[in-house]
C-alpha positions in Angstrom: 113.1 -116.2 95.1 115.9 -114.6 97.3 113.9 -113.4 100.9 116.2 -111.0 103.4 114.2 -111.2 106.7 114.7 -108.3 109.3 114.0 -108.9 112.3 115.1 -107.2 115.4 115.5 -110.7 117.6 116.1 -114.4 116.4 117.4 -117.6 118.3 118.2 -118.2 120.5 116.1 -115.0 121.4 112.8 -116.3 120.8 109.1 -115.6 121.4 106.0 -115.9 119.1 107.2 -113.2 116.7 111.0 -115.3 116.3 109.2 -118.4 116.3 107.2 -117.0 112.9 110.1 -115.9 111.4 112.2 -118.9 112.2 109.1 -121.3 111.2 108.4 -119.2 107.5 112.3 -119.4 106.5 112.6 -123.1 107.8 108.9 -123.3 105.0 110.2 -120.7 102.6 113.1 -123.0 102.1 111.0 -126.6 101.6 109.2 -124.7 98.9 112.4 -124.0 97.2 113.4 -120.3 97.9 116.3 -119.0 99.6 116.4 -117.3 103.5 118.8 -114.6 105.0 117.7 -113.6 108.3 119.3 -110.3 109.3 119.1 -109.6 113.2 121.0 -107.8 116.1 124.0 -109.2 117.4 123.5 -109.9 121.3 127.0 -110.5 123.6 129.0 -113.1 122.1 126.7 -114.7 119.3 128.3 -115.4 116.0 128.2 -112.8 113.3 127.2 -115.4 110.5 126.2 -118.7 110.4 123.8 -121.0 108.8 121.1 -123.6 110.5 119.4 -125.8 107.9 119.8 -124.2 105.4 118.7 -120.4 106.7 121.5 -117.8 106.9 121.6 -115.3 110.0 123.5 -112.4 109.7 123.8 -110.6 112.9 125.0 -107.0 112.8 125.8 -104.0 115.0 123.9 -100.6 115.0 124.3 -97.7 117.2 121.2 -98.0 119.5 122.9 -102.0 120.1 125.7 -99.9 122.1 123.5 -97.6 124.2 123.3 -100.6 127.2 121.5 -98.0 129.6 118.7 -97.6 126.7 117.4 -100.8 127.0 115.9 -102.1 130.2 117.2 -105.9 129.1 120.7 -105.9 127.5 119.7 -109.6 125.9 116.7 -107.5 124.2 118.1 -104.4 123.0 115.0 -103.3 120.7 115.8 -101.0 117.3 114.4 -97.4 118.0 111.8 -95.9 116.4 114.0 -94.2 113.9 116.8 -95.1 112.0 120.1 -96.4 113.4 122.7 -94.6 111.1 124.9 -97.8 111.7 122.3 -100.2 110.6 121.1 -98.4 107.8 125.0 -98.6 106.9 125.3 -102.2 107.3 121.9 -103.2 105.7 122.8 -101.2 102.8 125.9 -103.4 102.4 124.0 -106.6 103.0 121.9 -105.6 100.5 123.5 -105.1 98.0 125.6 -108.3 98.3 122.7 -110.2 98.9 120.3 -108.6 95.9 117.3 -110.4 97.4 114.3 -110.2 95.0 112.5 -109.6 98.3 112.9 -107.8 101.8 110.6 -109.1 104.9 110.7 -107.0 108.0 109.2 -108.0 111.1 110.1 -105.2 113.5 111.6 -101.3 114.7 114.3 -102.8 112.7 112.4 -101.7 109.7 112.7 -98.3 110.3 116.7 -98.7 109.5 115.4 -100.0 106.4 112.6 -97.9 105.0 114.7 -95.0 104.0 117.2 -97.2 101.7 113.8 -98.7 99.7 113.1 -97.3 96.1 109.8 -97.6 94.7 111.0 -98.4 91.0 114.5 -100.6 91.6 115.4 -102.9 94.0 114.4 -105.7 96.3 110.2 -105.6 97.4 109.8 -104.5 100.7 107.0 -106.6 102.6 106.3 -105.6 106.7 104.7 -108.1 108.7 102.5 -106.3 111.9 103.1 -108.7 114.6 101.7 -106.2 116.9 100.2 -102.3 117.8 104.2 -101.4 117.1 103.4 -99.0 114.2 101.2 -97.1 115.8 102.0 -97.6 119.8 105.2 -96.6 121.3 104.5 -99.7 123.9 103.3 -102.4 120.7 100.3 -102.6 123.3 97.5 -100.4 122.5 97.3 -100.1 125.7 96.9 -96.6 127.6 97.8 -96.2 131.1 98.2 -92.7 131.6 101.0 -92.0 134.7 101.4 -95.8 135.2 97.4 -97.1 135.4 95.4 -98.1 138.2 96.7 -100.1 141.0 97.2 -104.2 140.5 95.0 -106.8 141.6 95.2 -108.8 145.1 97.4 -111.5 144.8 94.8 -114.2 146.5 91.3 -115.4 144.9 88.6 -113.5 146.6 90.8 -109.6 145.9 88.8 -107.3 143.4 90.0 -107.7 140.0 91.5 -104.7 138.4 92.7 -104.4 134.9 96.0 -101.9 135.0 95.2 -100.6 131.4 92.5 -99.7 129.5 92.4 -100.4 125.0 93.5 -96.9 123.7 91.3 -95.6 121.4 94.1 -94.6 119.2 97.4 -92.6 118.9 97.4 -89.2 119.8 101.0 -87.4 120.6 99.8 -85.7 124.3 98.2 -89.2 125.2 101.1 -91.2 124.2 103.6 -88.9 126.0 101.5 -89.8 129.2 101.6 -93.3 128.7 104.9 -94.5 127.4 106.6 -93.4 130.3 104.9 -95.9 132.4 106.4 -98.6 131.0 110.2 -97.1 129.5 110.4 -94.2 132.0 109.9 -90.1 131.4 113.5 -90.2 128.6 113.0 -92.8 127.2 109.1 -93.0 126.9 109.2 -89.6 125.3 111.9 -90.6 122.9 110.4 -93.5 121.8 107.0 -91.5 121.2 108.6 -88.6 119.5 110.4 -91.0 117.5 107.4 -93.4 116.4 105.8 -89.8 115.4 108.0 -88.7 113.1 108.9 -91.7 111.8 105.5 -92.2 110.4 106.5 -90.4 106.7 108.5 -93.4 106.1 105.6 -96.0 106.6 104.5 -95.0 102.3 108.3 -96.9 101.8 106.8 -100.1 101.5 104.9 -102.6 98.9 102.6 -104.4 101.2 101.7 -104.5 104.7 100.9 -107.9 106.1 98.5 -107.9 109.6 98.5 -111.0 111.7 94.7 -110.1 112.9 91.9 -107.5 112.2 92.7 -105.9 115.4 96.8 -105.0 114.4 95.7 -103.9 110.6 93.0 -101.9 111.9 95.2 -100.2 114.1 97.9 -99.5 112.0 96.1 -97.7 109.3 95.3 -95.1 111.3 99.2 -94.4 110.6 99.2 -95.4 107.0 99.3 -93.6 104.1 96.3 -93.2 102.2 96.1 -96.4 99.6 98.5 -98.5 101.9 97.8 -102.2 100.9 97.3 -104.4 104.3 96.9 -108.3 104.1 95.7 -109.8 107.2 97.6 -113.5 107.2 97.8 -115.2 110.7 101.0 -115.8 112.8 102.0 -119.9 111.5 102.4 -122.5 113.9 105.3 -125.5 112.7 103.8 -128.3 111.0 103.0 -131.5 113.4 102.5 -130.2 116.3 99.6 -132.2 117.0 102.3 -135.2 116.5 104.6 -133.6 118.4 102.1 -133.2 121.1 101.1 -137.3 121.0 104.7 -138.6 121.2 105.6 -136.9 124.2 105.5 -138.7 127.2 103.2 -136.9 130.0 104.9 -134.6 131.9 105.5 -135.4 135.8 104.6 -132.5 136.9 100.9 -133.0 135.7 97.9 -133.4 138.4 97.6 -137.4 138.8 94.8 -137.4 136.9 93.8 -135.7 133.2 90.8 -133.5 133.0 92.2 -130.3 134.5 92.0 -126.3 133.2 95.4 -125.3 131.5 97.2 -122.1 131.0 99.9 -120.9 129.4 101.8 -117.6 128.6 103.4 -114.9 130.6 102.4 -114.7 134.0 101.9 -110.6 134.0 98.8 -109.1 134.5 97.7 -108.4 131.2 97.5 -112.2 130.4 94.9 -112.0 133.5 96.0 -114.7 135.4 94.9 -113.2 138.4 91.2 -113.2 136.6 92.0 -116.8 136.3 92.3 -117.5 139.8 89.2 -115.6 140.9 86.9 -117.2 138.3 88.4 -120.8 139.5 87.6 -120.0 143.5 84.0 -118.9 141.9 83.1 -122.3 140.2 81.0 -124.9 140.8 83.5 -127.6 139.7 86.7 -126.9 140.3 89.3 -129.5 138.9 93.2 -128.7 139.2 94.5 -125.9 137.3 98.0 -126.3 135.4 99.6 -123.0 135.1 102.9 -123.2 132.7 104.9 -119.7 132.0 107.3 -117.5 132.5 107.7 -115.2 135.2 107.1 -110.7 134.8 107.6 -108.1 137.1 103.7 -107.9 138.3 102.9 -111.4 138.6 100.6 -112.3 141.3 100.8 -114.6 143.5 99.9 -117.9 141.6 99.6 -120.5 144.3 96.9 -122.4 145.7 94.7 -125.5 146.6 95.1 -127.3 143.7 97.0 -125.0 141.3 100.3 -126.3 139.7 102.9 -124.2 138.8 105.2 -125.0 135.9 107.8 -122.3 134.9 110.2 -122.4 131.4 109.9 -126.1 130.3 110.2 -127.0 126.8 107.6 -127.0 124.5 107.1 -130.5 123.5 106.1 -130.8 127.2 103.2 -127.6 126.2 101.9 -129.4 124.0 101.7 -132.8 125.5 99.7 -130.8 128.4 97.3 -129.2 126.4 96.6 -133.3 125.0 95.1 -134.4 128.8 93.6 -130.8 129.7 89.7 -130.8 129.5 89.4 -126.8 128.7 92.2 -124.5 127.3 92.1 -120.9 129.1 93.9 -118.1 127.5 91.8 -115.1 130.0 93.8 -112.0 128.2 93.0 -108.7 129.6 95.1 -106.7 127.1 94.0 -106.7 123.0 96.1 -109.9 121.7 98.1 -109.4 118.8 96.7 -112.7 117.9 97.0 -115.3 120.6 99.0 -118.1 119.2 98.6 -120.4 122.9 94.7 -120.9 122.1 96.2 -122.2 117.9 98.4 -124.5 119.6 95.8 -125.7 122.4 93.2 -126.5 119.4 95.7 -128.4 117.4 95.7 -130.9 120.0 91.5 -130.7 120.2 91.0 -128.9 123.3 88.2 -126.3 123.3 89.2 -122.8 124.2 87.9 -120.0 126.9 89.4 -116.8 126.0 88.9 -113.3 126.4 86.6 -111.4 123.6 90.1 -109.0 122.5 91.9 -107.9 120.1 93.4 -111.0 117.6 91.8 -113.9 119.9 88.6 -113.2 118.0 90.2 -114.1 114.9 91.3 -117.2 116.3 88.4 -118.5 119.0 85.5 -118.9 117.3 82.6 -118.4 120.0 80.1 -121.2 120.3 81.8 -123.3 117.3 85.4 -124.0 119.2 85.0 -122.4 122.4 83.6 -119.3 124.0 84.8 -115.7 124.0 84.0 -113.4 127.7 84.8 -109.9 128.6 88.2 -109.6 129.4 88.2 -109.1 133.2 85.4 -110.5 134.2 86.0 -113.8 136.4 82.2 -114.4 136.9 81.7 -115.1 133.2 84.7 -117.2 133.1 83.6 -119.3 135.6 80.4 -119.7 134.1 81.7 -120.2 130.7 84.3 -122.6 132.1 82.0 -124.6 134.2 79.4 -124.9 131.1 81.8 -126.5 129.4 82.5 -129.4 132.1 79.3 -129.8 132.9 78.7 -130.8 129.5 81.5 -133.1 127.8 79.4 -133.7 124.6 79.6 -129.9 124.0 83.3 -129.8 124.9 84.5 -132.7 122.7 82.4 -131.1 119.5 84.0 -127.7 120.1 87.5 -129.6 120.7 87.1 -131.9 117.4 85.9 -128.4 115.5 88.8 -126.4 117.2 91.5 -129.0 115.6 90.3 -128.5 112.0 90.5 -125.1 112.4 93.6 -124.5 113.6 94.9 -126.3 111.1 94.6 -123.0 108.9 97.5 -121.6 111.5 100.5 -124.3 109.9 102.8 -123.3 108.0 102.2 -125.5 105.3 98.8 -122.8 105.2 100.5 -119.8 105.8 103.3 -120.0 104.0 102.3 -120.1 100.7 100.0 -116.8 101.6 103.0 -115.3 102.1 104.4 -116.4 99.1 101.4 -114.9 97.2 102.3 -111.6 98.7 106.0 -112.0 97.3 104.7 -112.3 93.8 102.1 -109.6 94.3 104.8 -107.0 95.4 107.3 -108.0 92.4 104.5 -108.6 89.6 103.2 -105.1 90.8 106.3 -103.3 90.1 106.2 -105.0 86.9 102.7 -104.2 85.9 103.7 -100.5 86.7 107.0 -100.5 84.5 104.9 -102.1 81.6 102.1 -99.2 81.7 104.8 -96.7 81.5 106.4 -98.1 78.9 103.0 -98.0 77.2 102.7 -94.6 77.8 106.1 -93.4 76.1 105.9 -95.9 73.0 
């Protein structure tokens, strides 16, 4: 099988939705198929090349030359309609390529949708890595004329959450809100554009959800009959080796047995929750915070708190190994919540918040425990039940591992797969019956 994967960012662009793709086309090749990746071409990357074995066509559209459109000119997102010059250059790829399948991953879909016929032609498979088909932010998140005010930066400040779960899309609400975050032009183009976009979203074989929380969301905006597959995110395969063969990090606390988090230090990964609920409990070991920085980060300093920023991720995952309790204290509805799938491969139980696609990971009182997403008084108390009691930690840690073992792509993969053959045995089933119809 042929697979052209559209995705609007690859490496070396890369968070957890390029680490999927790049992690299913590196698996999608072991198991004997054959990967293009199709992305946007970002300053002075190459056009083509390929890296073991996966091809990665990078191409030009329109939006990629509007620089003042996009807040970050590394990250120049596809818009919510399509790009004239990507449908043109997609259509070319296409048809040279003839893949017996098409994966998108992201707005770059919507240069794609119009070119797909029902009855000839590649498949065309969208993954839902987030809220993106539905929310002009890929949040779910409403904020109306830029939310409430943050959080203190210091333990001991009232804890506010800056956005509240949107009870779905609705064009006056969604006008409010995207300007918060693009500004008044662009937020309303983006919104007006996801809007009437939403008659292409019946151009597709099979949705794929990473979580209950994305496809839930998204078929508010599907048509009637749309089939959605929920199949987590993947992780790579040995991690957990990966993890042991590191050396420890210097930068750890001298000695193992302290709280870990790791992600964006923003607001909505509730950091700042983090900090209160530590200054509230009883036992309070060192807290190892590992990230990357955003534009409403508070203050994360203090007694005790180490601060790691961009390291690689062998060094992640050799942390996680000597941490006593994994923390992942979301205030916004994860996607998913891949940090808590790596921090179990490596048998650490897991505190998160009860949102969104973290409920389809954490399982409460089997691998960890799940509390209110901005509350630091029951993540203290979940947090210090678990030290006070190692017996129960190392059961849920030893029952996280085997769990998250369902998150490698040597799992996932082969899902995936399933979904291929679904699509194209589909379109055969159909041509048969009508066949049978005129004979």
């Amino acid at each position: 099988m042929h697979v052209v994967q559209l995705t609007d960012f690859y490496r070396p662009v890369i968070g957890g939705l390029e680490q999927h793709v790049e992690t299913l086309s590196y698996e999608l090749i072991s198991l004997g198929h054959s990967v293009t990746v199709v992305t946007f071409q970002i300053g002075d990357q190459p056009a083509e090349e390929t890296t073991a074995g996966v091809r990665v066509i990078r191409i030009r559209g329109w939006s990629t030359h509007m620089n003042s459109w996009h807040a970050d000119a590394m990250r120049p997102f596809h818009p919510t309609v399509p790009d004239p010059g990507a449908m043109a250059v997609l259509r070319r790829i296409i048809q040279r390529e003839r893949p017996d399948v098409v994966h998108s991953h992201s707005w770059l879909e919507y240069s794609y949708f119009p070119q797909h016929r029902a009855h000839r032609g590649p498949r065309h498979v969208v993954t839902l890595h987030d809220y993106g088909l539905a929310c002009p932010k890929k949040t779910l998140q409403y904020s109306g004329r830029g939310g409430a005010a943050g959080a203190g930066d210091l333990p001991g400040a009232p804890v506010q959450i800056t956005s509240q779960p949107c009870s779905g899309p609705r064009l006056a609400k969604c006008l409010a809100c995207a300007p918060g975050q693009y500004g008044l032009l662009k937020g309303t183009a983006v919104t007006a554009g996801l809007r009437a976009s939403r008659v292409l979203h019946g151009r597709a074989d099979r949705y794929i959800a990473i979580s209950e929380a994305v496809a839930k969301s998204s078929r508010a905006v599907l048509p009637g009959g749309s089939r959605v597959v929920v199949i987590p995110s993947m992780v790579p395969n040995g991690l957990p080796a990966l993890a042991r063969e590191t050396p420890r990090p210097e930068f750890l606390p001298e000695h193992d047995g302290y709280l870990m988090y790791a992600g964006s230090f923003g607001r909505h990964k509730g950091v700042d929750v983090l900090l209160e609920a530590r200054s509230r409990m009883r036992n309070r070991p060192p807290l190892v915070l590992i990230g990357t920085s955003h534009g409403d980060a508070p203050r994360v300093s203090g007694p005790g708190v180490v601060v790691v920023r961009d390291i690689q991720p062998a060094q992640v995952m050799a942390s996680w190994t000597r941490a006593s309790v994994a923390v992942v204290p979301s205030v916004w509805s994860e996607p998913l919540g891949r940090v808590a799938m790596e921090a179990m491969l490596t048998g650490r139980a897991v505190v998160a918040s009860d949102v969104g696609g973290l409920r389809d990971v954490v399982a409460h009182g089997v691998t960890g425990f799940t509390v209110p997403p901005g509350d630091p008084g029951a993540l203290a108390a979940a947090l210090d039940d678990l030290l006070d009691d190692p017996a129960k930690r190392q059961r849920f840690g030893e029952a996280a591992r085997l769990q998250a073992r369902r998150f490698e792509a040597a799992v996932v993969a082969p899902q995936i797969v399933k979904v291929f053959e679904d699509a194209i045995l589909g379109r055969a089933d159909r041509r048969a019956e009508r066949q049978r119809k005129t004979d």
